[in-house]
N, C-alpha and C positions, 0 to 999 in steps of 0.2 A: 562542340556542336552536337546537338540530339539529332541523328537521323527517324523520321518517318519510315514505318512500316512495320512487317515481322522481325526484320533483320536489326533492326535498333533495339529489339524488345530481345531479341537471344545475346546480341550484344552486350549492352548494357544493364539486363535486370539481374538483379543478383537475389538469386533464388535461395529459400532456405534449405531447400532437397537440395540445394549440392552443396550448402556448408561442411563442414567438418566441424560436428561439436562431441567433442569425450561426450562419453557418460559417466555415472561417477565412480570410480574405480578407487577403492580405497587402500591405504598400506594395509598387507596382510597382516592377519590379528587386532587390526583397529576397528572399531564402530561410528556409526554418528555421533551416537550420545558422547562418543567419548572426546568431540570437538568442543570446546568448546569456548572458542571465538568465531562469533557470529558474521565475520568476514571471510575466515577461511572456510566453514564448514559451506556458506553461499558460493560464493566462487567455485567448489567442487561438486558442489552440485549441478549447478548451471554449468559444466564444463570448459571452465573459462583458466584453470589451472589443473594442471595434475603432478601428484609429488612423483619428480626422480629421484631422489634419496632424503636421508632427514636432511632439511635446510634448505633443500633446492626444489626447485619446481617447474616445470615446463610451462610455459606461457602460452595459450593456447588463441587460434586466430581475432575471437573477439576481445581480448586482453590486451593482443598486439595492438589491434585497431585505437583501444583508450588510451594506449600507453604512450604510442605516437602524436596523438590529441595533445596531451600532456606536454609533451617534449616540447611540441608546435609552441606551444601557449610561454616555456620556458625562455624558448630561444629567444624569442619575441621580448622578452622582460630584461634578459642578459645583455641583446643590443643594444638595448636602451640604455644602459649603465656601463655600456664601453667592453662589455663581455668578447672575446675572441676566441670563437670556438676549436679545440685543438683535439688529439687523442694521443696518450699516452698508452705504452705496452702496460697492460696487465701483471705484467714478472717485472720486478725493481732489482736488480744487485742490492741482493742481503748488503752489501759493504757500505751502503747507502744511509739505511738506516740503523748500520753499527756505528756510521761516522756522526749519523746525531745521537746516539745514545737510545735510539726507540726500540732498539730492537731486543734489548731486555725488560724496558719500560712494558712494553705493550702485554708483553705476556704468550699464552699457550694461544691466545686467540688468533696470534699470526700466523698465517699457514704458510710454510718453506717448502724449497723443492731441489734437487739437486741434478743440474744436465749433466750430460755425459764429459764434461770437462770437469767434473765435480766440482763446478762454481756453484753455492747456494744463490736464490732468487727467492722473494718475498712475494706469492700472490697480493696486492694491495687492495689493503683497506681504506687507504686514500696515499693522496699522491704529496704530499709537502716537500719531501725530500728533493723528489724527483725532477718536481716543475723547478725548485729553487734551485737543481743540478744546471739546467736547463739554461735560466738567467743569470750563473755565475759564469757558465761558458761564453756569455758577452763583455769579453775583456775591455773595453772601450764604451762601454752603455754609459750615455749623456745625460744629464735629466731633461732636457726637451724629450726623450723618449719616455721620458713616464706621465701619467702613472701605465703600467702594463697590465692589463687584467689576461688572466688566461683561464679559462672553462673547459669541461668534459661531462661526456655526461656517458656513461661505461661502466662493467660488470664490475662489482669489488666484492671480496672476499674476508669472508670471517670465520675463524674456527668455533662456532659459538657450541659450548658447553651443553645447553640444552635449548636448541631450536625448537619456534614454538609459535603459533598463532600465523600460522600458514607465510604469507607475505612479509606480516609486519616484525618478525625474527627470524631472519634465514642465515644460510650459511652463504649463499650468493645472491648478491640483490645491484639493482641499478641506485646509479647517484650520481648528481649534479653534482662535481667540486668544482669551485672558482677561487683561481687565488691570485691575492691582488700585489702589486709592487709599488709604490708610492715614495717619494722625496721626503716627506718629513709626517712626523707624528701626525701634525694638523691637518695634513691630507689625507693621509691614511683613515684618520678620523672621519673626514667628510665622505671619501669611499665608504667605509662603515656604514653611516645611517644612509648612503644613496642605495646600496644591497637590499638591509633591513629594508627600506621603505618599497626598493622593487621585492619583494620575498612576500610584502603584505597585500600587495598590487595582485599577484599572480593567486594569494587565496581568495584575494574580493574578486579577480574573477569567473574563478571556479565558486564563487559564495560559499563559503567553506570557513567556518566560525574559528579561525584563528587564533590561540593567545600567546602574544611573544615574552618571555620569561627569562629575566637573568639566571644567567647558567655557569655552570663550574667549569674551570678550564681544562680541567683533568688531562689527559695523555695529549693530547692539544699541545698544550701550552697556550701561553701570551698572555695578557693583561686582562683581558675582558670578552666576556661571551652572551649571547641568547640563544633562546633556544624559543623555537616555534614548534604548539602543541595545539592538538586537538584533542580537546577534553572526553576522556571514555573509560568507560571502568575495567576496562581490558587494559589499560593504558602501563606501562611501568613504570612512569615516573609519578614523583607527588608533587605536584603544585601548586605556592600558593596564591590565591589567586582572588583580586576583587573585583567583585560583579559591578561595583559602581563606577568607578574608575579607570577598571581595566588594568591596574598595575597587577604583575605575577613577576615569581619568584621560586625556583625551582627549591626544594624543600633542601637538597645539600648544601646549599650554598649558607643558609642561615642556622643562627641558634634560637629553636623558641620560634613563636610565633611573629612574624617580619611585623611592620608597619609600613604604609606606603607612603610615599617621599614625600608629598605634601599632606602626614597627616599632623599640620598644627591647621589648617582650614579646613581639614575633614576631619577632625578627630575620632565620628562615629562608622569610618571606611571599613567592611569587613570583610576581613581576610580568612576564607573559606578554603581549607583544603582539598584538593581535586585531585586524580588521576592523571594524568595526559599521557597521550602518542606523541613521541618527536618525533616531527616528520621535518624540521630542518635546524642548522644550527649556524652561527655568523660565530665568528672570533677573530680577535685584534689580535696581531702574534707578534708585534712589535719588532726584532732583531734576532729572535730567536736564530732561527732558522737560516739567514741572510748570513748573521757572522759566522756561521757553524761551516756553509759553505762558502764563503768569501762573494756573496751575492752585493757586491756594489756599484758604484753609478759616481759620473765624476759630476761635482756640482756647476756653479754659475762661478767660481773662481780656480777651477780644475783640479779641486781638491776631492780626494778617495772617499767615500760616506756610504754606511749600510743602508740598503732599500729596508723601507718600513712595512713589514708584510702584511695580508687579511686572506683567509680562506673560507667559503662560504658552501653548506653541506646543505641541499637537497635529500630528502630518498624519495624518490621516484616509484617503484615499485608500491615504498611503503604509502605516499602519499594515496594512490590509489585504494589499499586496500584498506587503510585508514578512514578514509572517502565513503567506501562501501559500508565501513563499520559505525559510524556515526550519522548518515545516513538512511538507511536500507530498516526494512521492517524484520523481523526474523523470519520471515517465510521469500521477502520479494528483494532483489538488488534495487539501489535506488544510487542511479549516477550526481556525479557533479551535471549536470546539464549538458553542459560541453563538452563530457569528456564522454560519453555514452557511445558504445561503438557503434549502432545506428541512432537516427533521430527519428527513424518512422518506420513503420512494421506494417505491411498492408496484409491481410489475412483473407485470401478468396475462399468461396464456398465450399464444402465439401461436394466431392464428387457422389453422384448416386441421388442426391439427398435433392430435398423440393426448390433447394437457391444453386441448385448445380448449371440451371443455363446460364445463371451471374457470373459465370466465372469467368468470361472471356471482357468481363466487364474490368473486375481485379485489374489484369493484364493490362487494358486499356487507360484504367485512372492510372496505374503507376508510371507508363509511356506520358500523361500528359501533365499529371505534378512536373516529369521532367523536362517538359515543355516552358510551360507559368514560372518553375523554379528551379532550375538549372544546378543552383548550388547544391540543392538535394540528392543531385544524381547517385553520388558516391554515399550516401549518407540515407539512403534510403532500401528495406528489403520488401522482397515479398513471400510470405508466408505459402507457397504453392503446394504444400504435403495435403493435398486433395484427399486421401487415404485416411484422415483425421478429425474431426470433430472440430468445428469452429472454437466452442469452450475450452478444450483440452488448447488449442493455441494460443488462443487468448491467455490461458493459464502459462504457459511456456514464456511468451511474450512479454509478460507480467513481472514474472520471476527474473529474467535477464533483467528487465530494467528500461525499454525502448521506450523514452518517453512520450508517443506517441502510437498508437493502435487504430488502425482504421480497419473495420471491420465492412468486408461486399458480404450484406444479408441479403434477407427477402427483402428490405425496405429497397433495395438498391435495384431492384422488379417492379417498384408500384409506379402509378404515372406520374407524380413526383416524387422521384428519384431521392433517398438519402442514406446518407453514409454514416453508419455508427464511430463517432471517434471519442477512445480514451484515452483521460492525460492520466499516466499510473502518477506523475508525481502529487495529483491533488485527488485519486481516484475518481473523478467526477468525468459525465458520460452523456455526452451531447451527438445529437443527429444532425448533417450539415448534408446542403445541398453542393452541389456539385462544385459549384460557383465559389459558396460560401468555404470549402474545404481548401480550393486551392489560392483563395486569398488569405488561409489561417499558413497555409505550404510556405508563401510567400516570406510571409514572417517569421520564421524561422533562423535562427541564426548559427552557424554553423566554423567549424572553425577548418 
């Protein structure tokens, strides 16, 4: 509930004078120019990251805000497909992944640690081992219990070699892994495309131009892979990829330039080489893993049989900053819609200045958007640095990325009353009456 008066308005407005935003503070001896991916060099500008060492980076309050959006929009897609959200430790007993063999496979990129019992531990890059430690320790697992899907969504680690493009290659970053347990093959199989098909749900609703791409199974393992990209020249993988059809193909996996599956009815389908960011990846991992740790399940005749695995890779982190990079202009952020860490930026007059009696007005519209639209409350700011030039905020406002700017000018003085509102995602810049503004409020959709 909104309360009426001053006391709702010191409550509830969430002012930009008391944000905490960096400013941009750069690793010492590095320059702008010397950025250059156009998501990270945005992000540190707008203060929405700033680097703790090469690879890592502190997440900073409006980042937190998109990030959580994100997650929100995940969970949501993961329930839907039977997802059970858990969390695993961070540190894996090294002996874990010596007992599958990963732990020379994977390489320098795994970072180890040693407690004072001089036990090694694996900072993880994901969790396969761990989870499938997990469901082998159910000695008596039925298959009425399956299939078992288990999810996380938590910090993983990677020793990368050369960290690079702020977000989208760190040394610590967030990731969705789910991994699934299934009775037979042909289950497994259907959990498979019910993933992919929630993986493709969560870009269309972020609207975020997606291409899903058979992908190599490399340190993985298992039978078969995709991989989801967003196409960008910053991207490091090469994909190949047709505009007509939609079919892609991650450039390792083939010799030569691919064909797409039906092309004896297409024959003139063309297979255009592209960039992409993977920002997620599905793989069938068959028994791998299951026999390695004795992960079974007694059948419908009480007979012993390996669960049939799938693990399913979000990046979280990178999705966003991915978002931003394909996206965004090079000077302005430009969100997913929904994931934007506000939806509305109201910006009152400068003080001193000839629209400075409008500004109790500011205060006043934002009290009663939260009235009309309630869901806005938490999803909307107000610009009150009085001390500033309406332009100069506007510009601020712009650059973050608030899809929404409503401006208290002088119009918002005359004897009808109106309100400058811009949408930065289509730059276009409409004056609304009072009325007219909090029925555009209204519609607003907010997650």
């Amino acid at each position: 509930m909104v309360l009426m008066g001053s006391r709702c308005l010191s409550a509830f407005c969430q002012r930009v004078s008391k944000m905490y935003q960096a400013s941009l503070v750069l690793p010492e001896g590095s320059k702008v120019a010397d950025i250059k991916c156009k998501s990270h060099r945005l992000m540190l500008d707008a203060g929405l990251i700033r680097q703790a060492s090469p690879g890592t980076f502190h997440l900073l309050p409006l980042t937190l805000r998109a990030l959580e959006k994100l997650i929100k929009v995940i969970d949501t897609e993961m329930r839907k497909v039977g997802g059970q959200k858990i969390a695993m430790p961070g540190m894996t007993p090294s002996s874990l992944w010596k007992t599958s063999g990963r732990y020379s496979e994977y390489g320098p990129e795994l970072l180890t640690l040693r407690d004072r019992h001089d036990v090694e531990y694996c900072l993880g890059p994901t969790h396969e081992e761990a989870v499938t430690d997990i469901i082998a320790g159910e000695k008596m697992l039925s298959h009425r219990q399956l299939p078992i899907k288990l999810y996380q969504i938590t910090n993983k680690f990677r020793d990368e070699m050369r960290p690079r493009y702020g977000l989208l290659r760190g040394r610590e970053f967030l990731m969705k892994d789910l991994y699934t347990f299934d009775c037979s093959m042909e289950k497994a199989e259907e959990t498979y495309r019910s993933v992919c098909e929630a993986y493709k749900e969560i870009f269309s609703i972020l609207n975020l131009p997606i291409v899903q791409a058979v992908g190599a199974t490399g340190a993985i393992g298992g039978s078969s892979s995709h991989e989801f990209h967003l196409l960008s020249d910053i991207g490091e993988d090469q994909v190949y990829h047709c505009s007509r059809c939609g079919y892609a193909v991650n450039q390792e996996t083939v010799e030569g330039v691919p064909s797409c599956p039906d092309h004896l009815s297409q024959p003139e389908c063309p297979m255009g080489l592209r960039q992409g960011i993977e920002v997620g990846h599905a793989f069938l991992l068959g028994t791998k893993y299951s026999k390695t740790f004795k992960a079974d399940f007694f059948d419908e005749e009480c007979k012993s049989r390996l669960a049939e695995m799938g693990c399913y890779g979000l990046g979280v982190t990178r999705i966003l900053a991915a978002a931003i990079e394909v996206l965004s202009s090079d000077k302005e952020i430009r969100w997913p819609r929904l994931l934007a860490p506000y939806q509305v930026c109201i910006i009152s007059p400068k003080e001193g200045g000839k629209e400075s009696s409008a500004i109790h007005l500011a205060e006043w519209l934002y009290q009663d958007v939260c009235l009309h639209a309630p869901h806005l409350a938490s999803d909307m700011l107000l610009d009150d640095r009085g001390h500033m030039t309406i332009g100069r905020r506007v510009k601020d406002a712009s650059q973050i990325g608030y899809p929404l700017i409503v401006v208290v000018g002088k119009r918002a003085l005359e004897a009808d009353p109106k309100f400058e509102v811009i949408n930065t995602a289509t730059g276009s810049t409409e004056y609304l009456s009072k009325v007219e503004l909090l029925q555009q409020m209204e519609s607003i959709a907010v997650l």
